[in-house]
Each structure stands twice: as C-alpha cells, then as structure tokens.
C-alpha positions as CSV (number, residue, x, y, z in Angstrom):
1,X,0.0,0.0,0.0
2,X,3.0,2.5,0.8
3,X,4.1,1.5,-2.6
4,X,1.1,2.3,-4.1
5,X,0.4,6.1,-1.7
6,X,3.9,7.1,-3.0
7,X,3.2,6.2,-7.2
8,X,0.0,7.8,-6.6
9,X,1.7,11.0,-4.5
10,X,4.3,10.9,-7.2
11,X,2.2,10.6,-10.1
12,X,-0.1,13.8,-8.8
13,X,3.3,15.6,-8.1
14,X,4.3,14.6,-11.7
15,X,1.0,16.2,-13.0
16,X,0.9,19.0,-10.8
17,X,4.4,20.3,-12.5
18,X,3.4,18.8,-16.4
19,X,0.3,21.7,-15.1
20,X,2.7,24.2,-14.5
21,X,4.9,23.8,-16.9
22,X,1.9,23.6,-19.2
23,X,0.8,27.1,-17.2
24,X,4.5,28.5,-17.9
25,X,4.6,27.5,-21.5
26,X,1.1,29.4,-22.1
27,X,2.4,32.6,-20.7
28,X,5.5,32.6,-22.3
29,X,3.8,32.4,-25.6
30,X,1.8,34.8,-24.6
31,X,3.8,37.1,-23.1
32,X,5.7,36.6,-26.8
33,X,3.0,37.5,-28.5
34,X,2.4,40.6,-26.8
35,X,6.1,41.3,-27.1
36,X,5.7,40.7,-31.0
37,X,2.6,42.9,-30.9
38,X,4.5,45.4,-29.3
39,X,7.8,45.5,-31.1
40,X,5.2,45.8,-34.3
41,X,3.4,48.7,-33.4
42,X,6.7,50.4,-32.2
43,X,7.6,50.1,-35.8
44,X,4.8,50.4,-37.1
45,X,5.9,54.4,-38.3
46,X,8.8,52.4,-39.6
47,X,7.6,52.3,-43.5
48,X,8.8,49.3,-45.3
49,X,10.1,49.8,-49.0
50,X,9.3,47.8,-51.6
51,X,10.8,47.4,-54.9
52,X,9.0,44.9,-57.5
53,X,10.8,44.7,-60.8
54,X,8.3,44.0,-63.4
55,X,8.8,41.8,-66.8
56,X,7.6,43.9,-69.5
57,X,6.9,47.8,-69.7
58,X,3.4,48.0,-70.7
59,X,3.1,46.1,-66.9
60,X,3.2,49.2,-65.6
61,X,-0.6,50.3,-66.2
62,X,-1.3,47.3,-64.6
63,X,1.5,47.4,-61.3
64,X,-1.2,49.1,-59.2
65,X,-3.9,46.8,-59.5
66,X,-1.8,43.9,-58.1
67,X,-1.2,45.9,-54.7
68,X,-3.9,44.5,-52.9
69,X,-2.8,41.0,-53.8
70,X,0.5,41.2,-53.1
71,X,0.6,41.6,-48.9
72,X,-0.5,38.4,-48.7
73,X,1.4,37.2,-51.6
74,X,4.9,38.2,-49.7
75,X,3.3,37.0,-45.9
76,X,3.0,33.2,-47.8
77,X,6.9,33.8,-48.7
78,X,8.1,36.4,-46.0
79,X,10.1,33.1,-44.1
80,X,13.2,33.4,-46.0
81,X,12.7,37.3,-46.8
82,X,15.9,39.6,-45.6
83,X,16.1,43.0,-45.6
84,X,17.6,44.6,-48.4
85,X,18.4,41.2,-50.2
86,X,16.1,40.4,-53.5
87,X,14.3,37.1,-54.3
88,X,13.1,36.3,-57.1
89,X,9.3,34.7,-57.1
90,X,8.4,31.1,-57.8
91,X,5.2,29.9,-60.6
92,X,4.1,27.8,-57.3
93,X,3.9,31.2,-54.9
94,X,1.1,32.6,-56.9
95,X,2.8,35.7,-57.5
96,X,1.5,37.8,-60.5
97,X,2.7,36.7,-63.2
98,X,3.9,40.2,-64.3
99,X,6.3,40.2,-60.8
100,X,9.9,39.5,-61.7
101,X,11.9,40.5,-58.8
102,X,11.3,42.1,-55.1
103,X,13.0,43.7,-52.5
104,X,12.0,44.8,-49.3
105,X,13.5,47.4,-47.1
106,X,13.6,49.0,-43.8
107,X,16.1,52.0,-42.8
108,X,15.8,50.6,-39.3
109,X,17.0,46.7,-39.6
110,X,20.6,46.2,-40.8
111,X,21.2,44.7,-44.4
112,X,20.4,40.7,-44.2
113,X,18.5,40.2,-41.4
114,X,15.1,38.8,-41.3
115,X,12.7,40.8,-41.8
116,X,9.3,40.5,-39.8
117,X,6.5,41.3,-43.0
118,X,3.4,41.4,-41.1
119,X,0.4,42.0,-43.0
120,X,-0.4,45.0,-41.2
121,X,3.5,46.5,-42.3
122,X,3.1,45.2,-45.7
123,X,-0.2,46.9,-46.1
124,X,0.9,50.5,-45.5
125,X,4.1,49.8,-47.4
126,X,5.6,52.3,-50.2
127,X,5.3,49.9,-53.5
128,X,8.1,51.3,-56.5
129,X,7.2,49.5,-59.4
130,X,10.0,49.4,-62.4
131,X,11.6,48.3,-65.5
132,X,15.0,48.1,-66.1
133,X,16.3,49.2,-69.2
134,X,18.6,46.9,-70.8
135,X,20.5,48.6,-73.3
136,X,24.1,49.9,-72.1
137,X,25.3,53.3,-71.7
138,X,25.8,55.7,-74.9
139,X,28.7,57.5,-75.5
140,X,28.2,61.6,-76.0
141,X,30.9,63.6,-77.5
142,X,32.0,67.2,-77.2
143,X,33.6,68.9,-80.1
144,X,36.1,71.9,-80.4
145,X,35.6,74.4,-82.8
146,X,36.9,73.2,-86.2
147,X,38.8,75.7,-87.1
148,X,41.7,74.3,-84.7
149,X,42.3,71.8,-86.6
150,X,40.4,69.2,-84.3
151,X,39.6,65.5,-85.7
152,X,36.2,65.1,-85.1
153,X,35.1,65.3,-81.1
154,X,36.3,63.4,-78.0
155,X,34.0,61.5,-75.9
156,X,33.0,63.6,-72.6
157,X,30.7,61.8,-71.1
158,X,28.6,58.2,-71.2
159,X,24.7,58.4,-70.5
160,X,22.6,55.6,-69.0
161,X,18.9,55.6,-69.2
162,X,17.5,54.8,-65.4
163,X,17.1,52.2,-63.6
164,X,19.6,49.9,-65.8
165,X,20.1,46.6,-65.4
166,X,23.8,46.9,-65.6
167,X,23.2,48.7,-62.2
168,X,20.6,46.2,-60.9
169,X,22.7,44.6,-58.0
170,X,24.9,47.3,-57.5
171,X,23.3,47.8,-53.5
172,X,23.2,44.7,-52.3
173,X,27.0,44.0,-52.8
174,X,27.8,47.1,-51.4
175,X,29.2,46.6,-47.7
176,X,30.5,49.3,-45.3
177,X,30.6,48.8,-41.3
178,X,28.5,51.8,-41.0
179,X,24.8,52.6,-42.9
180,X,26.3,54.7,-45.3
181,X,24.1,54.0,-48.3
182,X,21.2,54.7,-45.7
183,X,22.3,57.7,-44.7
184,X,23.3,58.8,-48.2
185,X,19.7,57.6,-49.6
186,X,18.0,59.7,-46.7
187,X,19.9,62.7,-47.2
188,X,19.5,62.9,-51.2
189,X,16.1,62.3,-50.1
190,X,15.6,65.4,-48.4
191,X,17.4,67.4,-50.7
192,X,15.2,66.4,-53.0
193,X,12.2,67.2,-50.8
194,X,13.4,70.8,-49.9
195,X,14.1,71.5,-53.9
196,X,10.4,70.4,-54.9
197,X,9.1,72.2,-51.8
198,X,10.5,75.5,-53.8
199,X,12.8,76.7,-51.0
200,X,14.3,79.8,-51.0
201,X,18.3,79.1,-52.5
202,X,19.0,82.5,-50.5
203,X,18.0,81.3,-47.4
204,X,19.1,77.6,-48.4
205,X,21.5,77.3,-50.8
206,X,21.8,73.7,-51.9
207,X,24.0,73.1,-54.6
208,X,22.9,68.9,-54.4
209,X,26.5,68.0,-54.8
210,X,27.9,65.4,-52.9
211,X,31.5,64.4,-52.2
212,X,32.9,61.1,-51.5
213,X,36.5,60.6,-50.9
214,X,38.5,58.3,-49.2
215,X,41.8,55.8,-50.7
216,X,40.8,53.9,-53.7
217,X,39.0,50.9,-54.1
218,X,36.3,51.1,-51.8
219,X,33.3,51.2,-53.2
220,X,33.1,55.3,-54.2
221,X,32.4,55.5,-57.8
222,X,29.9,51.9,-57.5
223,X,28.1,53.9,-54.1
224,X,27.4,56.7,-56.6
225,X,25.8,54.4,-59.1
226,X,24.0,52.7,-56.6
227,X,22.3,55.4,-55.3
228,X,21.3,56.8,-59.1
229,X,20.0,53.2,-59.5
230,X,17.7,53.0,-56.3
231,X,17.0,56.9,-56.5
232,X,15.3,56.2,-59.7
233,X,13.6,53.5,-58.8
234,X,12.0,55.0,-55.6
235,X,11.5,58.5,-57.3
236,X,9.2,57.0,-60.8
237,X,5.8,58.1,-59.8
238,X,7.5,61.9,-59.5
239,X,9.8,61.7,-62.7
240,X,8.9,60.4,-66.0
241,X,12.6,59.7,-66.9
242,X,16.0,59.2,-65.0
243,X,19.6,59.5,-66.2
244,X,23.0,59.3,-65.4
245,X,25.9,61.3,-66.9
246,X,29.2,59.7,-66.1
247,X,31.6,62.5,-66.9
248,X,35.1,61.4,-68.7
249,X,36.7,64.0,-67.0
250,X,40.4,62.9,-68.8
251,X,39.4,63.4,-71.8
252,X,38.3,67.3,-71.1
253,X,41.5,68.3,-71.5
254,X,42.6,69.9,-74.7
255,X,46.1,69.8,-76.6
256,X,45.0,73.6,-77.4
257,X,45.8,76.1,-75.0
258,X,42.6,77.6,-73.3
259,X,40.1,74.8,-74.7
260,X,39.6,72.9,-71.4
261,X,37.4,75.5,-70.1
262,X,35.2,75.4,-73.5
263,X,34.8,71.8,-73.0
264,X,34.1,71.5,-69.7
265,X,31.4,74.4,-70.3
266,X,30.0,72.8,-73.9
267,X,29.3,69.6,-71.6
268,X,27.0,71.0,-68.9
269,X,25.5,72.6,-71.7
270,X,24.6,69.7,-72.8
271,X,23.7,68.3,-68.9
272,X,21.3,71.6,-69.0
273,X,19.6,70.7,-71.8
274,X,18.5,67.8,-70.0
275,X,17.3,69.0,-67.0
276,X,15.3,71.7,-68.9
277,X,12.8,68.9,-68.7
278,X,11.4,69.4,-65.2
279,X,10.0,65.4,-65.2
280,X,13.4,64.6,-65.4
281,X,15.6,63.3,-62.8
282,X,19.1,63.8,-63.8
283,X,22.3,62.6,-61.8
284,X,25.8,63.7,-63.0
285,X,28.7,61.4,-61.7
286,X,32.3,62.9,-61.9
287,X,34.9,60.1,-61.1
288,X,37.8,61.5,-59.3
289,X,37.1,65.0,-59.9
290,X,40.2,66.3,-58.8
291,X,41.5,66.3,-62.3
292,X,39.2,69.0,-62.7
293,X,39.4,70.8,-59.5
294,X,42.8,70.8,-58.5
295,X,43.4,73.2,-55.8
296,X,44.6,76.6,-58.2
297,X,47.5,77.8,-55.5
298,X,48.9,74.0,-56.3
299,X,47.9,74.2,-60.2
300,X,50.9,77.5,-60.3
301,X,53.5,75.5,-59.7
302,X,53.0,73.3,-62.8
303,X,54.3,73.8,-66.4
304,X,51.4,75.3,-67.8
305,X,49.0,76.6,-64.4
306,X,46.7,79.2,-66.7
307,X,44.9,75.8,-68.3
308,X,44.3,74.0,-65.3
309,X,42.9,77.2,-63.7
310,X,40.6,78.0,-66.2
311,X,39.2,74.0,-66.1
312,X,38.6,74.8,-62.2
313,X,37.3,78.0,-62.9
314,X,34.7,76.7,-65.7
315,X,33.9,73.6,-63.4
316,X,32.5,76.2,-60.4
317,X,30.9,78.4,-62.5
318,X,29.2,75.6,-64.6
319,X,28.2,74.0,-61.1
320,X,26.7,77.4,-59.7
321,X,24.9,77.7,-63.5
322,X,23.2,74.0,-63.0
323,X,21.9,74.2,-59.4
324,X,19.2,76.4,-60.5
325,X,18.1,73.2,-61.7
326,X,16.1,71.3,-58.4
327,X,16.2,67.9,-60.8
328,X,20.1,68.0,-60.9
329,X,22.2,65.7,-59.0
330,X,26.0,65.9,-58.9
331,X,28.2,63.0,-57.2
332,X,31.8,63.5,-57.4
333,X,34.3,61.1,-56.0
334,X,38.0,61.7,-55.4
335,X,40.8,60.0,-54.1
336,X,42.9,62.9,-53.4
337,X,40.5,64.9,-51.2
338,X,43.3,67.5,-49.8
339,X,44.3,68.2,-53.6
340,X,40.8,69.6,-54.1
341,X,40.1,73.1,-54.6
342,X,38.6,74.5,-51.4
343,X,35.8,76.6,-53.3
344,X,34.7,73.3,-54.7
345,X,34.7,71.7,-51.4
346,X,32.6,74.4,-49.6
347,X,30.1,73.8,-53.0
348,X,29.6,70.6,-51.6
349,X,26.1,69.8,-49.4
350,X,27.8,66.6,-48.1
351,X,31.3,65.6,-48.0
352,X,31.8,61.9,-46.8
353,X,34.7,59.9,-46.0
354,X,34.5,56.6,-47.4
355,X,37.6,54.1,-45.7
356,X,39.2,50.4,-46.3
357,X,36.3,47.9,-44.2
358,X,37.3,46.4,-41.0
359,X,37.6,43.1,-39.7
360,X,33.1,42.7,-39.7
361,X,32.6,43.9,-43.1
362,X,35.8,41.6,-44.5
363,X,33.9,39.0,-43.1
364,X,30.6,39.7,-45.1
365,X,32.7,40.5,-48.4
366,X,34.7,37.6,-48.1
367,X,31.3,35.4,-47.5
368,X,29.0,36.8,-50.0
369,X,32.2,36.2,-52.5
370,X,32.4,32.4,-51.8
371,X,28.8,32.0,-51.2
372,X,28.9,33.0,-55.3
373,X,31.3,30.2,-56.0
374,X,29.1,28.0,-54.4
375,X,25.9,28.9,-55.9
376,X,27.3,28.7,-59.3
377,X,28.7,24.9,-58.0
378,X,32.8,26.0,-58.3
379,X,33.1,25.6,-54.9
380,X,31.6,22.8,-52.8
381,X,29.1,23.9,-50.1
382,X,29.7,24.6,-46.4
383,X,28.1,25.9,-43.3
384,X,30.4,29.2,-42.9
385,X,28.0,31.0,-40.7
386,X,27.8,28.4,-38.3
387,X,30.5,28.1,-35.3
388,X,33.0,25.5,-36.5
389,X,36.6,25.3,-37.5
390,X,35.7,26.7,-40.8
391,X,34.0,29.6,-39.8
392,X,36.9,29.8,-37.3
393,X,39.3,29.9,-40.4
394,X,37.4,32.3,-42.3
395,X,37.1,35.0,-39.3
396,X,41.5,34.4,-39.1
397,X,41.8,35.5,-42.3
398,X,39.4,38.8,-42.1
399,X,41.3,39.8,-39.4
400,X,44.7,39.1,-41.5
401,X,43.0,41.4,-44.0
402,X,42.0,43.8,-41.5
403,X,45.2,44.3,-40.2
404,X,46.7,44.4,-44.0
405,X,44.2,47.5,-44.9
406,X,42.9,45.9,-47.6
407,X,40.0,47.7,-49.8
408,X,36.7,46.0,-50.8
409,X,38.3,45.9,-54.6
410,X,41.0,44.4,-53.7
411,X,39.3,41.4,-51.0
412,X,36.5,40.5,-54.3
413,X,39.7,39.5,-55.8
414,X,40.8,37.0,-53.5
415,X,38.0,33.9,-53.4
416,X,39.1,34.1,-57.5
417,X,42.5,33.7,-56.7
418,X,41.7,31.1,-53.8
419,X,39.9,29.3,-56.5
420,X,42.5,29.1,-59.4
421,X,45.2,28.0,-56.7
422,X,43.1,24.9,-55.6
423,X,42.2,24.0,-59.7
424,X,45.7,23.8,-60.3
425,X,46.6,21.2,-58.1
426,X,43.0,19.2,-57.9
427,X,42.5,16.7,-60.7
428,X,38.8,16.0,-60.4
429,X,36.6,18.5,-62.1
430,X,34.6,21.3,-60.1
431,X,33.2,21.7,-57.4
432,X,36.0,21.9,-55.4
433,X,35.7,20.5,-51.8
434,X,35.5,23.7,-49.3
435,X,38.0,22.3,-47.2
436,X,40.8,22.5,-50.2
437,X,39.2,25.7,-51.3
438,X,39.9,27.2,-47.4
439,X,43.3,26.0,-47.5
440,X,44.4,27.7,-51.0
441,X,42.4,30.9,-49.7
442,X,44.7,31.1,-46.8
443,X,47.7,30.6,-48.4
444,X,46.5,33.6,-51.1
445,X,46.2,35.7,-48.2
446,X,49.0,35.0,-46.4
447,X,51.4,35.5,-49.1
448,X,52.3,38.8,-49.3
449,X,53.8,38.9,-52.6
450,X,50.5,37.7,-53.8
451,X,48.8,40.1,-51.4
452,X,50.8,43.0,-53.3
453,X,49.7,42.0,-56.5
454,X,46.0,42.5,-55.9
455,X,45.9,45.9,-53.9
C-alpha cells in the first residue's frame, strides 16, 4: 500500500508540474506575443520599401492593381525574406505573373537580417514599381571648334537611361561597417524634398552636390551608381525619366591652350539641356574629380598653371549655373581629397569619407564572394556562418585582411585567386571541396607577394 500512496503522490506531483509547466509555456507564448505585438506597433511608423521589378513595360498600367494582392502574396513567402536582399518569385507562390523581382526594405533593420512582413507592415508599405532598361550606356561627345584643326570630337561623357540593369545589384553588394548607403539615400532624399518644396536658395542654398572621398578601391564611384540606380527606382511616380551622366573627366583636357574650359562648359551645356525637362531626374557622376578641380594655389607650380585654372574655374561656375536646376544631382568622388580646390569643397552639401572595411565587413565580403562560388557549384558547399573550425578559419583570415588594410576591390579579388590555386593542383573537375578551397584561400592571403599584386 505505501508503494502504491507514494506512485500515486508521485504521479499527482508529476501532474501538478506537467500543469505548471503547461501554465508556464502558455504565458511565455503569450507574453511573446504581446512582445511581437509590441515591437510591431513600435515600428509600425517604420515604413517598409518595396521594390517589385516587373517583366515587360506596358506592366506598368497594370503594377497598381496587383497591390492589394500582393501583402499576402509576400506574408505566404516572408520566411526566408531579408532586408535589403532580392528574391526572385516562384510559378508555385502565386505571385502575378507580371512580378519578376522584389526587394523589401527598412532603414531601421541592418542589411540581411530577417525581416518581420506582417500583413499590417506590408499593407501600409511604399510599393516602387520598375523596369530596367537593358540597353548599355551611350557615349556623348564634345567637339572643339573646327577651325583648330580638331579631328572630329572626343567623348566627354557616357549616359545611362534609369534604372539599368547593368546597375541592378549594384546595392546589395555594397558593404560598409557603418549605414552609409542609408544615410546617403535619406539625405539625397531630403534634398530632394526641400528642392520640390521651392525653397528659397537665398535662405538655403543647396548646390545637391555630394563628395565622396576616401583611398581607392572602396566602393566610391559603385556607391554613386548605386544610389542613381535606387533613387530612380523610388523616385518613378514623381519623374517620367531618370539619367546618369558619367563625366570622362580625362578626356576634357585639350592639346589647345585655353580649350579645357570650353569643353568643360559645352558639356554642362549639354547636362542643362536635359534638365530643362522638369519630369526629369538627372544625376551627373564625376569620377575623381580632382583632375578638374585641382586646388589653383597648387595648379601654379606646374608647367602650364593658366589651363588648369581655367578647367577649375569653368567647373565652379558651370556648377553654380546648373543648381538652378532642383532635378540635378552631382556625385563626385576623389581620391585625393586634400588636392581639391577649397571653393569646390565648400560647393559641396555633403562631403563623406568613405575608408578600407574592417575586420566585420571583410567578413561579409569575403562570404558573400564564396557563397557565389558556391551557388554557381565551383566551390563545394559549407556551413560558414555556423560556429566550427571553418567559420573559425574564415574569421582568421578577415582579421589578416583587416590588419593588411585591404579595400573591398581588392578582397572580391581574393576567393578568385583562392579558386584558381586549388584548380591547379586538384585533378577531379569542379566543385571543389570547401576544405581544399579554405586552405588555397589562406595561403592567397597569407602571401604577401601575392597580397601585393591585388591591392
């Protein structure tokens, strides 16, 4: 009987907790829930973004009628959705037919995390509809007067027509260890904003030129493109059209004394001309501008200073002509910051600092690299992200390339290098196991003559 009193005792004790751990399980979910409930109404004034690249043009007079479908559409798929990162839809998730691409983003949750697309979110979302144009850029060229005995013209600039798809996934492989391409987006944003809003330039004077510098390789020049590319993707419902003038800014110099400056002004003639059209958005890129705006007190000790004066010259009073314009977009990168002119520099609404990435951000280059290789099957797969030796390896080796100052050009370089070192010594065709990969990848990085040769 005592044997049976205690198995009974112990059974009810048994219950009693399976109850309360029952009890405990039920307000943890709930409290969960109430947390999730909570952290989606905090960010509820936290709009989401989201692009949707269509398949054919004439989709467009269509785009809006989808909306209302669409929420649930991306709630049936939101499991594997990350901020910032595109997916392309599936026949089998019922996704219209004319959807081709989508991205979803929020200014608030860093670049590859989960995002949380509740319906309520999705519902209120900003939806940018596009179409990528897929023919390259076209060359436009600037002539000299013909009387100098000039061969034809020289190429000053290359136009795309915007969004391109030679652009398309310029953003996402864009990594810095602070939200710079946030920050950049917002700001360009608001200039825009204050420009439409018709402020007063007296009061405000915004030239909408923005500086990037920092040493080369790191992303400047691709940033700039970047931000032309999304800019005119967000901006459609407000311009009609979008372009980007690349200026060649080598090839504005003349072999006839004085001409520079007639060049450089013949092509923002030419940049004018297009934002005369006020449904125009028009962004003009100049790659390492200091060849044009060479600080003049430095420019006198040259050979010929009275040239290069007049180029700078031409370039400030061209850029005080085109900011009447509140459509116009300039985005100059330079390598040389403290060779710039200081008049151009104060021109300047933003100047940013762009550096080599640290030890995180080598990380996330490095991975999104080999995570290529592997999805095109050159390299065999692997669980990088989790915590094992290999990860273990692959965090080593940022911190090598960290400590070496390497830029993001330069670190792309290296899982192709990695690559062609384990070919060469593996005789079974690809993909190559991630283990040989690792071990030709660390030897590429650890040899410094090697290193050399890519930065």
């Amino acid at each position: 009987m005592a044997d049976a009193s205690n198995c009974s005792n112990g059974c009810a004790s048994k219950l009693e907790l399976t109850e309360q751990f029952a009890q405990k399980l039920i307000i943890t979910f709930a409290e969960n829930e109430q947390k999730r409930n909570l952290i989606i109404a905090e960010h509820a004034h936290e709009m989401l973004d989201v692009e949707i690249r269509l398949t054919k043009a004439n989709c467009l007079l269509d785009a809006e009628n989808c909306i209302e479908s669409l929420p649930e559409c991306i709630v049936r798929k939101s499991e594997g959705i990350r901020n910032c990162r595109p997916f392309f839809p599936k026949e089998s998730e019922s996704f219209p037919q004319m959807v081709d691409r989508l991205s979803i983003s929020c200014s608030n949750v860093a670049e590859g995390l989960p995002l949380n697309c509740h319906l309520s979110l999705l519902k209120s979302a900003r939806y940018h509809f596009y179409v990528v144009k897929k023919f390259g850029a076209m060359a436009e060229e600037i002539s000299l007067d013909a009387s100098n005995g000039d061969e034809g013209g020289t190429v000053g600039s290359h136009q795309w027509e915007m969004p391109s798809l030679e652009f398309e996934n310029l953003w996402e492989t864009l990594v810095f260890d602070e939200p710079i391409k946030n920050e950049l987006l917002v700001y360009i944003n608001s200039l825009l904003e204050i420009s439409c809003a018709g402020a007063d330039q007296s009061i405000l004077p915004l030239n909408r030129l923005i500086l990037l510098h920092g040493p080369p390789g790191t992303g400047k020049t691709t940033l700039c493109k970047a931000l032309a590319q999304k800019l005119a993707i967000r901006t459609q419902k407000q311009y009609k059209r979008a372009v980007l003038v690349e200026v060649n800014s080598h090839s504005l110099f003349s072999k006839w004394f004085s001409e520079s400056g007639k060049l450089v002004q013949k092509l923002f003639t030419r940049i004018e001309e297009l934002a005369e059209q006020p449904n125009w958005l028009v962004f003009v890129l100049i790659d390492e501008v200091e060849s044009l705006t060479m600080g003049r007190k430095a420019a006198f000790s040259g050979a010929d200073p009275s040239d290069s004066v007049r180029v700078v010259n031409a370039v400030l009073t061209q850029l005080d002509k085109v900011k009447r314009f509140p459509n116009v977009f300039i985005l100059c990168t330079s390598n040389l910051e403290q060779a710039l002119d200081p008049a151009f520099v104060d021109r300047a609404d933003l100047v940013r600092k762009i550096g080599n990435p640290a030890e995180a951000a080598i990380r996330l280059i490095l991975e999104t690299a080999i995570e290529e290789l592997q999805r095109i099957n050159l390299v065999g797969s692997s669980a990088i992200a989790a915590d094992n030796s290999e990860s273990e390896k692959l965090s080593q080796l940022a911190s090598f390339c960290a400590n070496s100052a390497c830029s993001g050009r330069s670190l792309r370089k290296l899982p192709v290098l990695a690559y062609a070192a384990a070919r060469s010594v593996s005789l079974k065709p690809p993909p190559i196991e991630f283990d040989s990969f690792l071990d030709a990848f660390e030897k590429i990085v650890k040899n410094s003559s090697s290193f050399q040769w890519i930065s």
